[in-house]
C-alpha positions in Angstrom: -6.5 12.0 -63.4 -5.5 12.6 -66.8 -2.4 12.0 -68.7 -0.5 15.5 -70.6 1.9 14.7 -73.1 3.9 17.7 -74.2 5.8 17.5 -77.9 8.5 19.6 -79.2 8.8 23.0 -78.3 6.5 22.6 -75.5 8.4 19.3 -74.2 11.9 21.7 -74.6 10.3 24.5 -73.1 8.0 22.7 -70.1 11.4 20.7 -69.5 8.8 17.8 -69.7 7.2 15.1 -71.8 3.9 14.1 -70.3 2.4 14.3 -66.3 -0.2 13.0 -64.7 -3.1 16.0 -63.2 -5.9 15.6 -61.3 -8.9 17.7 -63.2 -10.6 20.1 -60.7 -14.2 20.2 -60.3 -14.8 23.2 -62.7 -12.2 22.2 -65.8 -14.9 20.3 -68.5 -13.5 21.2 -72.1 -9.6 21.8 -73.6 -10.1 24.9 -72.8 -10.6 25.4 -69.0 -7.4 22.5 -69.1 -5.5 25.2 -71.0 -6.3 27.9 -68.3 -5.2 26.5 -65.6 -2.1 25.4 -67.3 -1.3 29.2 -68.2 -2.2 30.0 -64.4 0.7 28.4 -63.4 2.7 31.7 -65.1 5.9 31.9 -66.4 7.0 29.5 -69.1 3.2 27.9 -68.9 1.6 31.0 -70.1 4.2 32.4 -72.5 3.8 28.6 -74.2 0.1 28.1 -74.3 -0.8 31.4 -74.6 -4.1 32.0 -76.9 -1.9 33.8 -79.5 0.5 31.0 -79.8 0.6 28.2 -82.5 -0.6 24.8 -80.2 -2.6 22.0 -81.6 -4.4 19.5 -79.2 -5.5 16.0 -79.1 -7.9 14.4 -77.0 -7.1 10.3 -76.8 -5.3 10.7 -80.2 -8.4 12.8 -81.6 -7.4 16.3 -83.1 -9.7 18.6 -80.9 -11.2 21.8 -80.1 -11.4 24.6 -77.1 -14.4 23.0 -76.3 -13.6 19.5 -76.5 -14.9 17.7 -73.3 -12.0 16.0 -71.3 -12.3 13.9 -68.5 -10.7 11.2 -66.1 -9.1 8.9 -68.1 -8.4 11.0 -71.0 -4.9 11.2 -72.8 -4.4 14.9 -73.7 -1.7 16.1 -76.1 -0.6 19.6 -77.0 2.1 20.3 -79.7 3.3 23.0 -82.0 1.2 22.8 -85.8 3.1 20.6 -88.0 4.6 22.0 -91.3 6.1 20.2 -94.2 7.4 20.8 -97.8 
């Protein structure tokens, strides 16, 4: 299992903050974690589609696609932050 924490938009668009997934067999990296996300349709993939703005964090560490997660891990995804 890992833990998903959703911030921001994503939280106000996913209606939720965080849930607990079991990772199939064939999801390794971010990236495969981000698929099968977006394969749930609707408001998944509009939100984590590959042309929209969303950061990620493994256990508190900014990542990549290709960051490895596995059971255990603490995966976040938000919006990028801006500031003036």
């Amino acid at each position: 299992m890992v833990n998903i924490v959703y911030f921001a938009r994503l939280r106000e668009a996913l209606g939720k903050a965080s849930e607990e997934l079991a990772l199939p067999a064939n999801v390794r990296d971010l990236n495969g974690l981000r698929a099968l996300l977006i394969a749930r349709g609707g408001v998944w993939a509009a939100e984590l589609a590959a042309e929209r703005p969303v950061r990620a964090a493994v256990n508190q560490d900014m990542a990549q696609n290709d960051t490895c997660v596995k059971d255990g891990d603490e995966i976040a995804f938000f919006p990028p932050v801006t500031g003036g």
